[in-house]
N, C-alpha and C positions, 0 to 999 in steps of 0.2 A: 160424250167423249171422255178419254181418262188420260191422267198423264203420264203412267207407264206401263210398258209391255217388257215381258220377259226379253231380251235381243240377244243372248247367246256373248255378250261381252263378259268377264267373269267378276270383273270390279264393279260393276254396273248392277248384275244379276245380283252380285251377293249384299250389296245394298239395297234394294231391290227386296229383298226376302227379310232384311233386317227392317226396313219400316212395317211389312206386311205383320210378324209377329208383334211388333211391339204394338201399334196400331191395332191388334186380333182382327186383321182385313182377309181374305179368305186368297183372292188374287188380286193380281195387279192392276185392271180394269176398275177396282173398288179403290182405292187411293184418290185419295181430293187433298184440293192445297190445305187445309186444316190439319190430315194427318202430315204435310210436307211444313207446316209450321211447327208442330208440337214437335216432330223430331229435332228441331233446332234446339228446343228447349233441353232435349236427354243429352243433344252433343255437348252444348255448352258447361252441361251439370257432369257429363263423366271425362271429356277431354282435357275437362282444366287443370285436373289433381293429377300429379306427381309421376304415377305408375303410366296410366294412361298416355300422358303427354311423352312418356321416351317413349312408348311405343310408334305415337304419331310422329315423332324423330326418326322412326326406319322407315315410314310408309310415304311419308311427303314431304319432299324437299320446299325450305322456307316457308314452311306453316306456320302462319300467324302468331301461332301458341310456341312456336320456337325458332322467332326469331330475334338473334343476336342484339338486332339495334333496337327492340323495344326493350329497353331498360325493366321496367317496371312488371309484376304478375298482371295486375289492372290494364296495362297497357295494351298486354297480349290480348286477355281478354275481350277487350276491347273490340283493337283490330279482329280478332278471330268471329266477332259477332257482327263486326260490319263484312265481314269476307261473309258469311253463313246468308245474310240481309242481300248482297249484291247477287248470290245465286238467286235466292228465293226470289227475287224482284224481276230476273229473268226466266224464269221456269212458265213454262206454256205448257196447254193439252196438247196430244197426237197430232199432227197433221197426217196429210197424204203421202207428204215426200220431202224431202231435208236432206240436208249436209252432214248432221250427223255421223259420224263415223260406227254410234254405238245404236239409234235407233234409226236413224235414216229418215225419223217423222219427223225431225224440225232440223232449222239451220244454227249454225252457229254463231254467236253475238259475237265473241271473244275467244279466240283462240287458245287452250289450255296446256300446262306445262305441269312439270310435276310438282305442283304448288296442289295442286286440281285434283291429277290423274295419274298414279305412283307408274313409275318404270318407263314413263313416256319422254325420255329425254330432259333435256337440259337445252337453256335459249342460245347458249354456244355451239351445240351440236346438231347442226342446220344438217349436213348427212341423213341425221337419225329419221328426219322427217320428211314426207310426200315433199318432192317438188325444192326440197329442202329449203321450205316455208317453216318460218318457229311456232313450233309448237305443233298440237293435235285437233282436229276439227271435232269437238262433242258440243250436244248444246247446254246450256244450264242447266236443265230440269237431268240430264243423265249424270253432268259434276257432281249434282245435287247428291246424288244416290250414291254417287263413288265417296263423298263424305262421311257417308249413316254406313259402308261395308264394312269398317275395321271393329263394328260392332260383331261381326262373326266370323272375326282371325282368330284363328290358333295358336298359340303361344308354344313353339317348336325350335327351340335355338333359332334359327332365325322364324320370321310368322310364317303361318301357313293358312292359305285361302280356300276352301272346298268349293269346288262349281262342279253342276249336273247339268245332262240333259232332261235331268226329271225336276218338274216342280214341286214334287212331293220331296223328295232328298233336299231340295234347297230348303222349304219350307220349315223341313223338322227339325235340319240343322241348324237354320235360324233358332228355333225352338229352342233348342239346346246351348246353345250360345247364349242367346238372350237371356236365360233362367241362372244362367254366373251372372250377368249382367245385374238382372236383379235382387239378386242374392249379393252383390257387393253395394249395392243403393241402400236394402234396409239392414246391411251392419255397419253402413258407414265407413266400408272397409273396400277401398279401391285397388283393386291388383294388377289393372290392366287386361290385356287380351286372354282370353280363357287358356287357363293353364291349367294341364293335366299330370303336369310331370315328364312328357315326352320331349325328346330331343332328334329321334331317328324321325323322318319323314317318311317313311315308309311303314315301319307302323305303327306309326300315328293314322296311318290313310285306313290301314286296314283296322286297326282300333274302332275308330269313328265309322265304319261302317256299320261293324258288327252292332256297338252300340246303338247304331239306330235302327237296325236288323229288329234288336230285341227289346228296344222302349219301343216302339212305335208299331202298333197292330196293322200292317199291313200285308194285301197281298202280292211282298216284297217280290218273289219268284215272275211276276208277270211283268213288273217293273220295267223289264230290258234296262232299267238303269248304268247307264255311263259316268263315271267319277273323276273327275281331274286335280290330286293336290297341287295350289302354284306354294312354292317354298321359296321368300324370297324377301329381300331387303333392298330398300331402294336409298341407304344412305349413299352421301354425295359421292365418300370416298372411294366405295366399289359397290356401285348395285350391282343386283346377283338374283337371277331365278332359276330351280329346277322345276321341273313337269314330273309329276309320276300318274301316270294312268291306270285306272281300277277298269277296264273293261269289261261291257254289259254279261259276256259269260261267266268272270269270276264272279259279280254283283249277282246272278243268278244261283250260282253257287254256293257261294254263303249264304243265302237268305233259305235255301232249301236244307242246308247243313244243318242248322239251326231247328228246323223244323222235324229231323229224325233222331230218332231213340237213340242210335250211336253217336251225339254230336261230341260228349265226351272226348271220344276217341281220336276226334279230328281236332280238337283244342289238345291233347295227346301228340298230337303226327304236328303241329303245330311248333310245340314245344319243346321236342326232339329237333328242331331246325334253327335253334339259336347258337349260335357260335361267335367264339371272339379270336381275333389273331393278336397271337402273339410270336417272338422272333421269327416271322415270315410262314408262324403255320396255325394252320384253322385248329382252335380248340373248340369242341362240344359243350356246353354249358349242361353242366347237370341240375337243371332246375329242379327238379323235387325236392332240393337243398336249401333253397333260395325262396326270397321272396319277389311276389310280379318286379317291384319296384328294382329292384334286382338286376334283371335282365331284360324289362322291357325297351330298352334303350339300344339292346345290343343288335349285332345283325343277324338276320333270319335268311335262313337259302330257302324256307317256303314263300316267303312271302318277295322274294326278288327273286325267283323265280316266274313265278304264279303274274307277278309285272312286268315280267320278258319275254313271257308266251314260252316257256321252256315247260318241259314233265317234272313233275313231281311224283312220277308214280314211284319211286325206288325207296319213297318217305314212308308208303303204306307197308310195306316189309322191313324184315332185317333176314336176309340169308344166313348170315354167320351162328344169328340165333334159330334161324326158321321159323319166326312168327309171322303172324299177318296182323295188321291191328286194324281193328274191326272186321267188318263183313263185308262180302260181295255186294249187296245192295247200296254202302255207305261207299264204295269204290265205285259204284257205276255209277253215284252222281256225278262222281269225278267225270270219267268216261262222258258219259253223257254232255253234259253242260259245257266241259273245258277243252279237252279232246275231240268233242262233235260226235262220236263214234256210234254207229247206226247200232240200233237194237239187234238185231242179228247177230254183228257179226261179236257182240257183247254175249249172246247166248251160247254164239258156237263156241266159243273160247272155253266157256266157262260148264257145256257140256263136252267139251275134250278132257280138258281138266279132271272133271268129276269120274270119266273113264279112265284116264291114268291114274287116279289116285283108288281107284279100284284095283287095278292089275297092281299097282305098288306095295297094298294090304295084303295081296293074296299071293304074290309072286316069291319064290325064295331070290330070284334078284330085287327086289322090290328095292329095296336099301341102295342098292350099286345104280340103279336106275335113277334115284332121285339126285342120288349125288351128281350122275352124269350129265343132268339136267342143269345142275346148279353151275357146274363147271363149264360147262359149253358155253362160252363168252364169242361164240360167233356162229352165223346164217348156218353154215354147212353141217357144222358140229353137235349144233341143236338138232337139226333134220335128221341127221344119221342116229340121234338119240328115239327119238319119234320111231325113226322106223323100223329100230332093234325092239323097239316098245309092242308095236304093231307087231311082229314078228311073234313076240312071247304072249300075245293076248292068244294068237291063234288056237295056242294050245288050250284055252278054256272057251273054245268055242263060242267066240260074242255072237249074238244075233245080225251085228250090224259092224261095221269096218269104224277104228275109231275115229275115223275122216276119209271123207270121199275127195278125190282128186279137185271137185270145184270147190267144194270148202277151204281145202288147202291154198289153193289161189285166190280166191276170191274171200276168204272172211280171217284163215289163219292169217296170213302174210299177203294182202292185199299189193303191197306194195316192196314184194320180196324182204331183201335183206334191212331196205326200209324201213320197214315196220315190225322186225325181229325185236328188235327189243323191248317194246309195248307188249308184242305175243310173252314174249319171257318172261318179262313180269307177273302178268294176269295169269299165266300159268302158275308160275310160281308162288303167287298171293294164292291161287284158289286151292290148291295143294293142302296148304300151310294151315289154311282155315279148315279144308275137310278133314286131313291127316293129326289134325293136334292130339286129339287122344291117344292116336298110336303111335305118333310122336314120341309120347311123353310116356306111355309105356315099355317104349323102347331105348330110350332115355337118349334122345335126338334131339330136346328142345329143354326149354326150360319152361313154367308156368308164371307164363307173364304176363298177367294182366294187359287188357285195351288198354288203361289211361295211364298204365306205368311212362314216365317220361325221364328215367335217369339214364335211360343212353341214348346215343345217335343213330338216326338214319342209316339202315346198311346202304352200299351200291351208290353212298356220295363222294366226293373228293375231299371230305374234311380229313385231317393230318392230325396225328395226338403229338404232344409236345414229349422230346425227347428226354 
């Protein structure tokens, strides 16, 4: 029998993952009360100093270690190790079936408050809770765990907590966590919850992915991994959480990002997406000026996009300049992974494309064509572009029609006027990528670099300050 299971609780889980590293225990099945003793030993050693103890000020209301009416440090101390003592004393293996709210396998001794279990109410606010019974039903051996998780908070203006569906992401973030942990043990030098510099919650989320993307040899792509930052403070006078969810297709996507030759490019299209407002209009941050520290704080429309399930595809061009940055293959991951977009109809696109941008080189409208392209900001407008296109191939005799009636429906514009703008895009990327040379001998574009990041995103709604 062992005394804990992963249960999907995220204060739980992520204590949970903070004994497993520190312990070097593989999973949670491998935990015995010896490694549930010695963790006592690391809380008492890093909560008590200074940095640590505010943080455990936003995470748990009237904790031991700060509370008003024990006078004395010794005192807290104290108290804080007989609170540590009256868990351990009630910490039991698995059962079959419990009260528990967070494993379900044992009952509850003592009903917990946010002494215990951050964001769980307050003993005045009967409302908050089932039955509006005080307090929350966990058992000790789960309090237990919720004590050892502030060992892998993130330190994000207010903290920030990472939970997965995956054990491997909790495991290495633990990893990661723990190794500042330790790193403040042998300088003697306590700073509290691992602090990176970051203030935006968002990316910070995607920060901390990437990062573990690329320490940690895995094969991250199979993962399906699901990420939940909690962003959140539990002092008395306004507790406060937000959610920001990393879903398992972007987690798929960056980890594949990371693993092609053009990743550059996509830290590139990345970095074109940071913006700041000022008197009510979005200015573009020209990082290539800057340092990370700079502007990693600021807001990104990749990356709060990419968290809202919206497109990004208007990030991988700029029409006004008519570049593409990167390639069609660093675009179909996109396609692929975030979009869902079946292989097909990613081919036919991008053999249409390849035809027009044929007829475009060879055509003395070629020039008037793209532009037409570029201009047609709607369903109809585009089509009747397409089909003056069609019209002018005929005169060089193609083998084959540059789209047949089912492809039109079914792969161009699946879903009509729908999905016009996706088609426009990928047209317009695949263009941009074939055409550059005659582009730029025709002096249509400028030669700019994949990881050039000193301007913005064409085709977004950022406003330059007047």
């Amino acid at each position: 029998m062992s005394f804990l299971i992963w249960t999907g609780n995220p204060f739980v889980d992520s204590g949970i993952a903070a004994i497993l590293e520190h312990r070097r225990k593989k999973v949670p099945d491998d935990i015995d009360n010896d490694d549930l003793s010695a963790m006592s030993e690391l809380l008492q050693q890093m909560y008590i100093t200074d940095k640590w103890k505010k943080n455990i000020y936003s995470i748990f209301l009237n904790h031991p270690l700060c509370q008003p009416s024990y006078k004395t440090e010794s005192k807290k101390r104290e108290k804080f190790k007989e609170f540590l003592d009256d868990l351990l004393d009630g910490t039991e293996q698995l059962g079959d079936m419990g009260d528990c709210m967070a494993c379900g396998r044992r009952n509850t001794r003592k009903r917990k408050n946010r002494q215990h279990i951050p964001m769980t109410g307050s003993g005045g606010a009967l409302n908050f809770f089932s039955f509006t019974a005080e307090g929350a039903d966990y058992c000790d051996t789960c309090a237990y765990a919720v004590q050892c998780s502030p060992l892998t908070y993130y330190a994000c203006g207010k903290l920030a907590m990472l939970h997965s569906n995956s054990p491997k992401v909790m495991r290495y973030w633990a990893k990661r966590s723990l190794a500042d942990v330790q790193h403040q043990i042998a300088l003697n030098d306590y700073k509290g919850c691992f602090n990176e510099g970051y203030t935006n919650p968002q990316n910070a989320l995607f920060h901390i992915t990437q990062d573990l993307i690329l320490t940690y040899e895995e094969r991250w792509a199979e993962e399906n991994a699901t990420i939940r930052l909690y962003h959140f403070t539990n002092y008395i006078q306004g507790p406060d959480m937000d959610l920001y969810d990393l879903p398992a297709p972007v987690f798929r996507f960056l980890a594949e990002v990371q693993a092609h030759p053009r990743r550059r490019v996509w830290y590139g299209i990345v970095r074109r997406g940071y913006y700041f407002v000022k008197k009510g209009a979005e200015i573009s941050i020209q990082v290539s000026r800057k340092s990370e520290d700079e502007y990693k704080n600021s807001k990104n429309h990749i990356y709060s996009r990419l968290l809202a399930d919206k497109s990004i595809l208007p990030y991988f061009l700029n029409t006004r300049k008519r570049v593409a940055y990167g390639d069609y293959s660093l675009l179909e991951l996109y396609l692929r992974e975030i979009l869902a977009m079946d292989k097909k109809r990613i081919e036919t696109v991008k053999r249409v494309a390849d035809e027009i941008a044929v007829f475009i080189r060879s055509s003395p409208d070629g020039k008037k064509r793209l532009r037409n392209l570029e201009e047609s900001i709607k369903f109809r407008d585009f089509c009747n572009v397409l089909l003056r296109i069609s019209r002018g191939r005929r005169k060089m005799k193609p083998e084959e029609p540059l789209f047949t009636l089912d492809e039109f429906a079914e792969q161009l514009f699946p879903d009509g006027a729908l999905t016009f703008g996706e088609t426009r895009y990928l047209i317009l990327f695949r263009l941009y990528e074939q055409l550059h040379d005659w582009l730029l001998t025709e002096g249509l574009t400028e030669d700019e670099t994949d990881d050039d990041v000193t301007e913005a995103g064409d085709g977004v709604s950022s406003q330059t300050e007047e």
